[in-house]
C-alpha positions in Angstrom: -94.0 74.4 116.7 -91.1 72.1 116.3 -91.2 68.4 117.5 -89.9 67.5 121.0 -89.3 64.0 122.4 -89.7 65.2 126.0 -92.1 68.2 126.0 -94.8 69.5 124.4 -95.1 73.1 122.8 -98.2 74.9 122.1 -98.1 78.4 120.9 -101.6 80.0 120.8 -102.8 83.9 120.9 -99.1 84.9 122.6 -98.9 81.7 124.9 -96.3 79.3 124.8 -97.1 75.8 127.1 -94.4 73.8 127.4 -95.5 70.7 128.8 -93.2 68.1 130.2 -94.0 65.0 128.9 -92.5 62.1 130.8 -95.4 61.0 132.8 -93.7 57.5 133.3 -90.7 58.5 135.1 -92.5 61.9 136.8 -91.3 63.7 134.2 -87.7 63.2 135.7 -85.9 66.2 134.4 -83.4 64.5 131.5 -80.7 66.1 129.8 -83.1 65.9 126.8 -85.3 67.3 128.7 -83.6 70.3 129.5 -81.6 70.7 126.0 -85.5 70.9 124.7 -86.6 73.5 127.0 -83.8 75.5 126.5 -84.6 75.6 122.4 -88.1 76.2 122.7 -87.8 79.2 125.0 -84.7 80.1 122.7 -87.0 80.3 119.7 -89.8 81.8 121.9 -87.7 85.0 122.5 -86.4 84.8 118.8 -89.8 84.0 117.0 -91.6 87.2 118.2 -94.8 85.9 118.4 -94.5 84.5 122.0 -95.3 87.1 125.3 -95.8 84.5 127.8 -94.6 81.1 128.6 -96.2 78.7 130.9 -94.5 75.5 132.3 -96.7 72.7 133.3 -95.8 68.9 133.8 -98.1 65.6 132.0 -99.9 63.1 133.7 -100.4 65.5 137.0 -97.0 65.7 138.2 -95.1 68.8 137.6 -91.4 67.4 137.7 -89.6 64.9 140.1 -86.3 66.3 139.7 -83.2 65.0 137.8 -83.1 62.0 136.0 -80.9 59.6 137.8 -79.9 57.8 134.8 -78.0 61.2 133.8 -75.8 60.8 136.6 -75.5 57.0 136.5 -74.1 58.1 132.7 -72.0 60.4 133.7 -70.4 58.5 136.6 -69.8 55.9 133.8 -67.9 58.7 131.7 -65.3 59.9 134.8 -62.9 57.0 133.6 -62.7 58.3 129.8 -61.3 61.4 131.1 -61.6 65.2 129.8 -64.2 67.3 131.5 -65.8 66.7 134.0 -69.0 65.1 133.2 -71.2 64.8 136.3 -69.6 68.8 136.6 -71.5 69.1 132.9 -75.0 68.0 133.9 -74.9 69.9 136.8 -73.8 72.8 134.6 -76.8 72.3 132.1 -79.3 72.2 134.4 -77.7 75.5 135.9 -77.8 77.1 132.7 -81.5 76.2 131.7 -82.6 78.0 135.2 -80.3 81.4 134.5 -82.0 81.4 130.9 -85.6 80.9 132.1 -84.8 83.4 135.5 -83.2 86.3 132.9 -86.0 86.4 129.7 -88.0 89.2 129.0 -91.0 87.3 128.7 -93.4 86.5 131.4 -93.1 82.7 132.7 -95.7 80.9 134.2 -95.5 77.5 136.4 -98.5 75.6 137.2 -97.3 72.5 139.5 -99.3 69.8 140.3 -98.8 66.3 142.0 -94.4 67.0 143.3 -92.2 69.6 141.9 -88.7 68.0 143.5 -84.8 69.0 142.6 -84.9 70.5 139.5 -88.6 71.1 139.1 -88.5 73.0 142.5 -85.9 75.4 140.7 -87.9 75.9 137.9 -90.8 76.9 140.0 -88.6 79.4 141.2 -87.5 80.8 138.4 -90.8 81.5 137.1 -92.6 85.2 137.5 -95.6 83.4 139.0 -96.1 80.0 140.2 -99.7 78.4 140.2 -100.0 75.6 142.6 -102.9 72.9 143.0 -104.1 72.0 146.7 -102.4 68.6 146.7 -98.9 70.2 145.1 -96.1 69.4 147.0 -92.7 71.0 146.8 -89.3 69.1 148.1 -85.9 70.0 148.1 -84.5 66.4 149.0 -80.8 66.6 148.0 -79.1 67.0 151.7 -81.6 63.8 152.7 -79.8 62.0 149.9 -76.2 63.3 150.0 -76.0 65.6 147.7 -75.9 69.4 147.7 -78.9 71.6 145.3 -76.1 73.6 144.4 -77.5 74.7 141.4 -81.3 75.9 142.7 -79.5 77.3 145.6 -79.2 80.7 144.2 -82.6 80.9 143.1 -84.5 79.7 146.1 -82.3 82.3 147.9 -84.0 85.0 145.1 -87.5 83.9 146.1 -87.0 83.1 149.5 -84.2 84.9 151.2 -81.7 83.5 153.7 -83.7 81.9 156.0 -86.2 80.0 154.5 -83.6 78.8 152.1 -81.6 78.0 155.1 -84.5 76.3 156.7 -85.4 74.3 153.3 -81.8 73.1 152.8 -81.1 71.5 156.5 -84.7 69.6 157.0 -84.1 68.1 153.6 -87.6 68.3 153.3 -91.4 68.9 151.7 -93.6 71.5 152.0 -97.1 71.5 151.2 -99.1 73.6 148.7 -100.2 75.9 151.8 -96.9 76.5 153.4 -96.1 76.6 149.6 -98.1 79.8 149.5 -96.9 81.1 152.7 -93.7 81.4 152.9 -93.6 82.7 148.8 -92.7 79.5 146.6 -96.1 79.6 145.2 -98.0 82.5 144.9 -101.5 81.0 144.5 -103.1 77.8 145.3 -106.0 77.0 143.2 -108.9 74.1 143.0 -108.7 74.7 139.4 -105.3 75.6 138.3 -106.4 76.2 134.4 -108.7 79.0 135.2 -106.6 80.6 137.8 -103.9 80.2 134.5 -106.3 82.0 132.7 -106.9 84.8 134.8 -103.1 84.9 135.4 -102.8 85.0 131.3 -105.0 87.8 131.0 -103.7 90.2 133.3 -100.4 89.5 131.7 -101.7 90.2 128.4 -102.7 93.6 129.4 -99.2 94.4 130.0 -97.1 96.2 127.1 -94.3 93.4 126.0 -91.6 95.3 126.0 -92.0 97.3 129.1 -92.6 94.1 130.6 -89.8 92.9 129.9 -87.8 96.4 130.7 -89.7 96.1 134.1 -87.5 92.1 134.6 -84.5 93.5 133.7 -84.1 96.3 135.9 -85.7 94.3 139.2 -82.3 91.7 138.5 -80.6 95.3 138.4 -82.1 96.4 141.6 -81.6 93.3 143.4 -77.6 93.2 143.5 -77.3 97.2 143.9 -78.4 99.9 147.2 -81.0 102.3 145.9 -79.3 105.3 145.5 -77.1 103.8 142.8 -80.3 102.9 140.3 -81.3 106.8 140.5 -79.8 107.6 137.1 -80.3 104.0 135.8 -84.4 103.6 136.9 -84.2 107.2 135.0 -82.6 106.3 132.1 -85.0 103.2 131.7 -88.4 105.4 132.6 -87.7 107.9 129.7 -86.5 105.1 126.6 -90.1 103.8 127.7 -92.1 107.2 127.6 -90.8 107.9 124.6 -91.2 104.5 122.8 -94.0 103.1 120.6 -95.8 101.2 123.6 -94.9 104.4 125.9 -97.0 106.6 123.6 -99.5 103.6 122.7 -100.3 102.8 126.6 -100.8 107.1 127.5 -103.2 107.6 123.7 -104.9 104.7 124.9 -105.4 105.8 128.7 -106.8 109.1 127.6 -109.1 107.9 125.1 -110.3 105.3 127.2 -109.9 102.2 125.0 -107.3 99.0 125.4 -103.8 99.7 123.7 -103.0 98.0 120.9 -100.8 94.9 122.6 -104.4 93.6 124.5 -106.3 90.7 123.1 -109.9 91.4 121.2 
C-alpha cells in the first residue's frame, strides 16, 4: 500500500484497515486526513483486490471530530477572497462521507474510546459499526454553535427523524449501549478484534459483486415507494442469476461445497 501521513493502510486476504493515525490530537479528523481516506478507498475500488474495508482509530480512540486548526486556517483565508473556504472544508468532509456511504464494498467501523463530529458520521456511514463497552458517541456541534450539517443526512439514514432530532437538540453523548439501541452501533463487544473477525467472515462468504448490487439498490429503495422498484429489483435479480457469481453461488449450493469468492 502506498504511504500516508495520517492513516495507516493494511491490505491482507481482501481486507483493507485503514487506521487513523493521529493518536496525539484524537485522531482529529484533518483535511489530510480526509484527502488520505478518500485515495485509499479510491484505489481500493480501483485495485480490485480489496472486498472489505474496515475503519478503526490509533491509540484507542476512534476520531474526535474535525480538526480545529482546519477551521482556524480557513477563517484566516476569508480575507484573500475567492471561494469560500470554511464552505470548502465543510464540503470535503461532506464528500469523503457520500464516497464511503455509496461504495460497493463492505465498510467496517470499529470505534473505540469517542467517535465525535466527523467520526460520528463516519460510523454512520459504515455497513456495520463495531463498538467497544466504553465507546462513546457525541454529536456536540449545537453545544458549540455550530450546525453538523454535513452528518446530518446520514444520521437521518441510520436513525430516522427522531432520534436524529433527539441527537441534534441535547447536543449530546450517548454511550456504547444506547449506542446499540437506538442503531448507531450494531454490536458492542469486550473484544472488538474477534467480533471484527467474525464480522469479516461472514462478509467474505458473500459474492463481491452481488454485494455490492445488493448497496446499490437499498440507496435505490430508500428514496422511492415500492411499487416503483418492481421492474428495477427485477432487472437487478436476473443480471445477477445470470452472471459468473450468479451461476458460481447456485453450482456451489447444489454440490454442497463453498463458491469460489470464500476464503480456504
Amino acid at each position: 500500500m502506498p504511504g500516508y501521513a495520517t492513516i495507516i493502510a493494511d491490505e491482507r486476504d481482501g481486507v483493507l484497515t485503514l487506521t487513523l493515525n493521529r493518536p496525539a490530537v484524537k485522531n482529529a479528523m484533518s483535511l489530510d486526513m480526509v484527502d488520505e481516506l478518500r485515495r485509499a478507498l479510491s484505489d481500493a475500488e480501483a485495485g480490485g483486490t480489496v472486498r472489505v474495508v474496515v475503519v478503526r482509530g490509533a491509540g484507542g480512540t476512534f476520531c474526535a471530530g474535525g480538526d480545529i486548526s482546519d477551521m482556524a486556517k480557513a477563517r484566516g483565508a476569508e480575507a484573500r477572497g475567492g471561494p469560500d473556504p470554511i464552505a470548502e472544508v465543510s464540503r470535503a468532509f461532506g464528500a469523503l462521507c457520500v464516497a464511503f456511504s455509496r461504495t460497493g464494498l463492505a465498510v467496517v467501523a470499529v470505534v473505540e474510546g469517542s467517535a465525535m463530529g466527523g467520526g460520528l458520521g463516519l460510523a454512520c456511514v459504515s455497513d456495520v459499526t463495531i463498538a467497544a463497552p466504553g465507546a462513546r458517541f457525541g454529536l456536540p456541534e449545537t453545544s458549540l454553535g455550530v450546525v453538523p450539517a454535513q452528518i446530518a443526512p446520514f444520521l437521518l439514514e441510520r436513525l430516522g427523524m427522531s432520534q436524529t432530532r433527539r441527537l441534534a437538540v441535547i447536543g449530546g453523548f450517548v454511550d456504547a449501549a444506547e449506542a446499540l439501541k437506538i442503531g448507531l452501533a450494531h454490536e458492542v463487544a469486550e473484544d472488538v478484534d474477534a467480533a471484527l473477525a467474525a464480522t469479516l467472515t461472514r462478509i467474505l462468504k458473500c459474492a463481491p459483486r452481488a454485494l455490492a448490487a445488493t448497496k446499490a439498490v437499498v440507496r435505490e429503495a430508500r428514496l422511492l415507494p415500492s411499487d416503483a422498484m418492481v421492474d428495477r429489483a427485477a432487472e437487478v435479480f436476473a443480471a445477477a442469476v445470470r452472471s459468473a457469481e450468479g451461476t458460481e453461488g447456485t453450482m456451489a449450493f447444489l454440490q454442497k461445497r463453498k463458491a469460489g469468492w470464500v476464503p480456504k
